[in-house]
BAGU-281912 format. One line per 8 residues: number of its first residue (from 1); their letters; for each residue x, y, z of N, C-alpha, C. Coordinates in steps of 0.05 Angstrom, whole numbers, plus 5000, padded with zeros to 4 digits. Layout:
BEGIN
NUM) A) X/Y/Z/X/Y/Z/X/Y/Z | ...
***
This chain:
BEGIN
1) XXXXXXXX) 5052/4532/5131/5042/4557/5120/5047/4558/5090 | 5029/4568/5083/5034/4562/5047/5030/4598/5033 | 5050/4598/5024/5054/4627/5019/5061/4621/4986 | 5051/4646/4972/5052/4643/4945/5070/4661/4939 | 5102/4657/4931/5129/4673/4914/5123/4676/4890 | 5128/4706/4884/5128/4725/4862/5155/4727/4852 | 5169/4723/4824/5192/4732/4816/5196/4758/4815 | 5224/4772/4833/5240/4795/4829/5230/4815/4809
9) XXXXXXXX) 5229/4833/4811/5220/4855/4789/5250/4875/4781 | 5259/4873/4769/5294/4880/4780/5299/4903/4754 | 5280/4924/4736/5282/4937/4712/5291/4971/4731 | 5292/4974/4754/5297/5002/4765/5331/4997/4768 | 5337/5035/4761/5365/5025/4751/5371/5057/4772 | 5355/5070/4775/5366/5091/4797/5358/5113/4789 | 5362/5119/4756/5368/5143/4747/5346/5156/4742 | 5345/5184/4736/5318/5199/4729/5311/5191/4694
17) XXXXXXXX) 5277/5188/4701/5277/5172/4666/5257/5194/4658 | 5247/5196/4627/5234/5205/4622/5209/5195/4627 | 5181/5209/4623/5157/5202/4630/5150/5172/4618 | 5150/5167/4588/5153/5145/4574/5171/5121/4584 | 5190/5123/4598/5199/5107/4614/5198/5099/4636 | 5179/5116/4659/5167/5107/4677/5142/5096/4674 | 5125/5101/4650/5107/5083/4636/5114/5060/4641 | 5136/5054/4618/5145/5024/4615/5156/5006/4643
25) XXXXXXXX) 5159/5021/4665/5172/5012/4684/5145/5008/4701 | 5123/5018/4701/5096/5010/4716/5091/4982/4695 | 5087/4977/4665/5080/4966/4653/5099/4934/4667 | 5114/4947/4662/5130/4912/4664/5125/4910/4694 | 5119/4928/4716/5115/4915/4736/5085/4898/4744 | 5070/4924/4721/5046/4891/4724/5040/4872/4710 | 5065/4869/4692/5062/4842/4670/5076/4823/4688 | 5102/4832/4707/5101/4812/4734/5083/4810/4748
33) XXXXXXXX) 5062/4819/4756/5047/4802/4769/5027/4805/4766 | 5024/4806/4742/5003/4798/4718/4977/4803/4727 | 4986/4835/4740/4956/4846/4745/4937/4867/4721 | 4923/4867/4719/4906/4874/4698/4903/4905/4701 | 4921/4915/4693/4923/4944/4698/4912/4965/4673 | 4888/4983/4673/4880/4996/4653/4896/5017/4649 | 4901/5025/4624/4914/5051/4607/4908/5070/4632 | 4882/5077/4637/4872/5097/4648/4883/5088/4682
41) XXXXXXXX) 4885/5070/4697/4905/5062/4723/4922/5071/4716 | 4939/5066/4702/4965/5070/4695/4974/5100/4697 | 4958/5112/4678/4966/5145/4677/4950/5158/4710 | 4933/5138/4723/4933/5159/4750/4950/5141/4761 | 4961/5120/4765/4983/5111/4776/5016/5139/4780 | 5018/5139/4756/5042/5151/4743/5033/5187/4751 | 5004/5198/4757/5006/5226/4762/5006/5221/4793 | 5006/5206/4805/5011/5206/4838/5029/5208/4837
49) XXXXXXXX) 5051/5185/4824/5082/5192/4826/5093/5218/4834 | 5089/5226/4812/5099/5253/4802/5090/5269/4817 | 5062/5274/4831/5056/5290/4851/5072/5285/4872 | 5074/5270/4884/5089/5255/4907/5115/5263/4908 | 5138/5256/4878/5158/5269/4877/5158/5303/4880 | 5137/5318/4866/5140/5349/4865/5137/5354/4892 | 5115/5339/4916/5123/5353/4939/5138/5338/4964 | 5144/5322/4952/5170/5312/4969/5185/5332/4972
57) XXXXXXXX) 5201/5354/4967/5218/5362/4967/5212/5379/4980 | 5191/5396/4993/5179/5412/5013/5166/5394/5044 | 5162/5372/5032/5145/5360/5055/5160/5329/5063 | 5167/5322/5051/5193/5298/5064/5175/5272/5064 | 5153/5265/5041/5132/5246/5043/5154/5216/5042 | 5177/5216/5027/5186/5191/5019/5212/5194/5022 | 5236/5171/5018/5263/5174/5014/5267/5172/4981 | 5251/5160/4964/5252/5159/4939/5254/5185/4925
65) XXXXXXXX) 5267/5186/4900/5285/5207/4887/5267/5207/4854 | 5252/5194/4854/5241/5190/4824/5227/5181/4823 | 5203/5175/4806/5182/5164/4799/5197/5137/4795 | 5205/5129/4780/5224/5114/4775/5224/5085/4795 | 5238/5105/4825/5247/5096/4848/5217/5088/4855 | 5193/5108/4854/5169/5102/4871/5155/5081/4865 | 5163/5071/4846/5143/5049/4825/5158/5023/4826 | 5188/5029/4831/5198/5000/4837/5204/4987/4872
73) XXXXXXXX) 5203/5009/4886/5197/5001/4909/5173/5014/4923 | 5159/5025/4918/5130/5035/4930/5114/5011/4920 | 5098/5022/4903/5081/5013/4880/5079/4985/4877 | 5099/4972/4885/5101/4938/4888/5090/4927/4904 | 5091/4946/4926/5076/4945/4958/5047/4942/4945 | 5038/4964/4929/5006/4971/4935/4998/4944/4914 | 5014/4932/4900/5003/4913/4875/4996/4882/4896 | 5017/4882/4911/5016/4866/4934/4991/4868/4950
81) XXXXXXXX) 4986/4885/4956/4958/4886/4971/4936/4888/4965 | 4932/4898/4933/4908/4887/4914/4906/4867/4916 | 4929/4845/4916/4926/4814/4909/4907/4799/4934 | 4913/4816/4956/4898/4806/4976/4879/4810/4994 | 4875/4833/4976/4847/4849/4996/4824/4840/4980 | 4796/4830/4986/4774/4819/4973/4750/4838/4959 | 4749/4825/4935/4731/4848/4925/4710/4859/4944 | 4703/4897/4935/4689/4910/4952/4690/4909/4986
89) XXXXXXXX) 4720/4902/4986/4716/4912/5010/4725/4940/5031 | 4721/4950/5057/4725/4979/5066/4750/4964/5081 | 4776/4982/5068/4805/4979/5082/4813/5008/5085 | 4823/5001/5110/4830/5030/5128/4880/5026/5127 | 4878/5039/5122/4912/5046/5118/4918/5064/5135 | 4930/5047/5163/4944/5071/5179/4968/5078/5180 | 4985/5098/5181/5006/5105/5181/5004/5121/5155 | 4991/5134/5137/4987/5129/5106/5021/5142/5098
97) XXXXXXXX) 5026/5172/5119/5051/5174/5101/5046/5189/5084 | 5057/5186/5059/5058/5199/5034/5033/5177/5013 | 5025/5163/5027/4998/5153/5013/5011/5124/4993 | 5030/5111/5014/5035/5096/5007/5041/5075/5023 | 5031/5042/5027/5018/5038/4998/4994/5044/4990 | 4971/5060/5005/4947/5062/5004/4936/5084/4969 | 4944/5104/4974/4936/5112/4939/4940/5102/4924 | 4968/5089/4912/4962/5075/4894/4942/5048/4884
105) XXXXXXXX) 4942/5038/4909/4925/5023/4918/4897/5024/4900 | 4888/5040/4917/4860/5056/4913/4855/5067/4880 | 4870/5067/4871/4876/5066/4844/4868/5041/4823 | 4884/5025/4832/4884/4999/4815/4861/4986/4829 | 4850/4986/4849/4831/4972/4863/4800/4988/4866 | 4785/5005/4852/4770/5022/4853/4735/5009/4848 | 4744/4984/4862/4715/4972/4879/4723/4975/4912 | 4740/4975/4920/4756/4980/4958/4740/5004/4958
113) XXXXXXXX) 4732/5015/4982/4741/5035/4995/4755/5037/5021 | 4777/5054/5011/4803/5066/5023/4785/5093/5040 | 4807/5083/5071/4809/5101/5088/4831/5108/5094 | 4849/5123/5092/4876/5140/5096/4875/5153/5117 | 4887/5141/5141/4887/5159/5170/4923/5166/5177 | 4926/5189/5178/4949/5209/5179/4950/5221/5201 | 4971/5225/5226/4963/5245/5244/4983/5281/5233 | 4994/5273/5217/5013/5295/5205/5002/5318/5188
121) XXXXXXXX) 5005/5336/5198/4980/5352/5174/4988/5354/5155 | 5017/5365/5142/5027/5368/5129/5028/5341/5096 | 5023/5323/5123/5025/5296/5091/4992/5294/5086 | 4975/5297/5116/4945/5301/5108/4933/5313/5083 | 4945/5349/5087/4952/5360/5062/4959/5355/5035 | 4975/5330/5035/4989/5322/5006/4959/5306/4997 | 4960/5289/5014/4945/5260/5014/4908/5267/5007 | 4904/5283/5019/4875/5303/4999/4879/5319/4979
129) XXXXXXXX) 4899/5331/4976/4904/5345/4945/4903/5322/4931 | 4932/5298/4934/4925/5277/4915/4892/5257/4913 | 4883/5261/4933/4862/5246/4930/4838/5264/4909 | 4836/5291/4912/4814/5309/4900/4838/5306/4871 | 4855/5313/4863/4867/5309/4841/4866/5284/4820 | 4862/5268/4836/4867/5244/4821/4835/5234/4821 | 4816/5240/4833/4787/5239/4828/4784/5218/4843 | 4797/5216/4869/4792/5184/4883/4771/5185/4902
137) XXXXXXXX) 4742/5182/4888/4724/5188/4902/4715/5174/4927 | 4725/5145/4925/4722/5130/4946/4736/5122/4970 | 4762/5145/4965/4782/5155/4983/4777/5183/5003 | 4781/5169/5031/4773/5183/5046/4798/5196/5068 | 4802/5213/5067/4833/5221/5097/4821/5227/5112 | 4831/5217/5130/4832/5214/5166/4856/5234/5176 | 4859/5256/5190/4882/5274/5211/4867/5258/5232 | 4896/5237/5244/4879/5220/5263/4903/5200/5270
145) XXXXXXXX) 4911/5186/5297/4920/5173/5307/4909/5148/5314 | 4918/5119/5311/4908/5100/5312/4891/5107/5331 | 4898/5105/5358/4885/5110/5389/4864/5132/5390 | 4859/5143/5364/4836/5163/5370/4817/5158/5342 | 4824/5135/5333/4808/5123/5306/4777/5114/5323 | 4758/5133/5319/4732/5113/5336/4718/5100/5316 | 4725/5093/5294/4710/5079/5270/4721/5052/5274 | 4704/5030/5275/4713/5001/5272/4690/4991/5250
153) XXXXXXXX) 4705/4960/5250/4688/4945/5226/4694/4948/5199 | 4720/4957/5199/4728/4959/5169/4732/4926/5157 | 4736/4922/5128/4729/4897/5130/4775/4882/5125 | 4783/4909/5124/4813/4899/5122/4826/4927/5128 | 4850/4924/5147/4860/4945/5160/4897/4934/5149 | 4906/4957/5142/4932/4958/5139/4954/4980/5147 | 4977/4971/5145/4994/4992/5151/5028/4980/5151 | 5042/4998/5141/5070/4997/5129/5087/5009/5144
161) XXXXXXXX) 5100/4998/5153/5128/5008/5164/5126/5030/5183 | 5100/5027/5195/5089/5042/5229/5097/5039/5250 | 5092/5001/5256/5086/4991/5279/5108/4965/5275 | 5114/4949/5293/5130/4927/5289/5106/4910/5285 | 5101/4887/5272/5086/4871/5268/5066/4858/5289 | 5075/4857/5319/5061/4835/5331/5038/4862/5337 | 5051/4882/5342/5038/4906/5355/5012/4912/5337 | 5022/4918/5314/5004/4926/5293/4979/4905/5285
169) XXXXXXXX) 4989/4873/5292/4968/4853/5297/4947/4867/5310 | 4955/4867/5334/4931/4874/5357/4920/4895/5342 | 4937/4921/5345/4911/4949/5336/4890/4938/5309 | 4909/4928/5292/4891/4919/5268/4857/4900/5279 | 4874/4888/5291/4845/4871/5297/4822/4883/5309 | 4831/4910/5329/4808/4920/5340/4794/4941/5314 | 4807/4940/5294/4803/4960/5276/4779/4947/5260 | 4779/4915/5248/4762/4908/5231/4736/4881/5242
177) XXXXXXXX) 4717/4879/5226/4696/4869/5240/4704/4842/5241 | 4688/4823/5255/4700/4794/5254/4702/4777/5230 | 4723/4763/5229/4728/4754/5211/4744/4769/5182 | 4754/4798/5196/4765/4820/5180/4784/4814/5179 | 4806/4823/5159/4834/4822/5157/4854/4833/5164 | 4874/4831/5164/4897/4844/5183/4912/4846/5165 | 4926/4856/5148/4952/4862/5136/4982/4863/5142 | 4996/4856/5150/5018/4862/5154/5038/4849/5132
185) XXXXXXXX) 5065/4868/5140/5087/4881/5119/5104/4875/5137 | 5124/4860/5125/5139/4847/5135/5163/4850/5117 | 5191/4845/5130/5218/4837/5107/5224/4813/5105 | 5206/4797/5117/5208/4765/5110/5188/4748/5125 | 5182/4727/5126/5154/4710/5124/5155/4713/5160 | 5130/4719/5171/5136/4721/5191/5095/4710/5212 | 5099/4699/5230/5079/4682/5241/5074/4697/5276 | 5036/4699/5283/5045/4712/5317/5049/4697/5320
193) XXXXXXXX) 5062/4704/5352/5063/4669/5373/5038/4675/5389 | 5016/4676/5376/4987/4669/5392/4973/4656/5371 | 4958/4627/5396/4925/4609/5372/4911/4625/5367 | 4903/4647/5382/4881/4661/5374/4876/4676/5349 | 4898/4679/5333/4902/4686/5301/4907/4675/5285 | 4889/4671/5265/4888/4654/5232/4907/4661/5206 | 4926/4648/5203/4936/4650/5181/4917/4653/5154 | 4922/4665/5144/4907/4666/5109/4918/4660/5088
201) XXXXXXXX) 4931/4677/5081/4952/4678/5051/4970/4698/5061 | 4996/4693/5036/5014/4715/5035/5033/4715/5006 | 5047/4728/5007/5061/4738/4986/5085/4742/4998 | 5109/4726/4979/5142/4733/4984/5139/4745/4959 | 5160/4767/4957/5169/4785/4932/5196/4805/4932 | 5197/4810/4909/5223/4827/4920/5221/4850/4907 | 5240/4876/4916/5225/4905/4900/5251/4905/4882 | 5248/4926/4855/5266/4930/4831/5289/4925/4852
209) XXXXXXXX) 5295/4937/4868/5336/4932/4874/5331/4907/4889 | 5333/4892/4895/5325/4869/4911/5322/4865/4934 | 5310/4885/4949/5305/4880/4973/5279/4865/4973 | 5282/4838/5002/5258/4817/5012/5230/4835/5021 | 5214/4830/5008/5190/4844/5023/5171/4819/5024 | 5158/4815/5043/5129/4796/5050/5103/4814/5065 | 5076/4805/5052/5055/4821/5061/5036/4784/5070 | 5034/4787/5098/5013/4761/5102/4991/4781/5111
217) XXXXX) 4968/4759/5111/4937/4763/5123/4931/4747/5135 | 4918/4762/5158/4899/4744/5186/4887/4753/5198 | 4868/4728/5204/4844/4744/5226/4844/4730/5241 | 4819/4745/5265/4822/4723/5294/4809/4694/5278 | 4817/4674/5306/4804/4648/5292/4774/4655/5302
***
């Protein structure tokens, strides 16, 4: 299996920074992985944050305490899955959560279209304010449970910290058309034990405090 390692991103230090400093802390995260991030990404990068933080504190979207926090372990996620989702294609994000990794995503990647399916209303709620706020036109929310998702054929299906991996294999696959991709999020390099699924690529990385994170891709063979 040939997986491509990213060096540590290790500049998050805990504390609450000023706005200018969570700038610099998105900046250096994409000069590690030297993704081509515009001024204008950046500042809707950094107003999700901040949305995200203001209603965290009513709605419980994250455990993260700061923009800060969201950008060195969120945000690494969604740079991760730019790297591997193929231009123009329709990826569906279940579990979305607090819209992560999928908004930011949808951000830096704004040839995708993003589908965000939520069964929570309450984060549904967050997750369309931020989407009409942030002008993410090609972002779409779903109030919706995998098992009641009747849309298939997306061309890459993902999801974070939902499902245990082998599980989330299967639903993914019934989710995208043949030869579609599967996403999974992993804390370290991880393979099914079935032939019937194709390895693709992946990514080892680690978030600002150093925790292992791995994101592979596969489809049926």
């Amino acid at each position: 299996m040939q997986v491509r390692a990213l060096a540590s991103w290790t500049t998050y230090t805990g504390r609450v920074r000023k706005r200018e400093d969570d700038a610099a802390c998105l900046a250096r995260l994409a000069e590690e992985w030297e993704f081509p991030l515009t001024p204008e990404m950046a500042e809707c990068v950094l107003r999700f944050c901040h949305l995200l933080i203001e209603w965290n504190s009513g709605v419980n979207l994250t455990g993260a305490r700061s923009v800060a926090e969201v950008i060195g372990e969120h945000v690494v996620d969604s740079l991760a899955m730019a790297c591997l989702v193929p231009q123009g294609s329709s990826v569906v994000d279940v579990g979305a959560g607090g819209g992560l990794p999928g908004m930011p995503f949808a951000i830096v990647r704004p040839d995708a279209r993003l589908t965000v399916v939520e069964p929570r209303a309450k984060r549904v709620a967050f997750l369309r304010t931020a989407a009409r706020e942030l002008q993410l036109t090609s972002t779409e929310v779903v109030r919706e449970r995998v098992g009641g998702l009747d849309r298939r054929g997306f061309d890459v299906a993902a999801s974070r910290a939902t499902f245990p991996p082998e599980e989330w294999l299967g639903l993914g696959l019934g989710l995208v058309r043949p030869e579609g991709l599967v996403l999974v999020f992993a804390g370290q390099a991880w393979l099914p034990g079935v032939s019937s699924i194709r390895f693709r690529d992946a990514l080892s990385y680690e978030t600002a405090t150093g925790r292992s994170r791995w994101i592979g891709a596969f489809c049926s063979t």
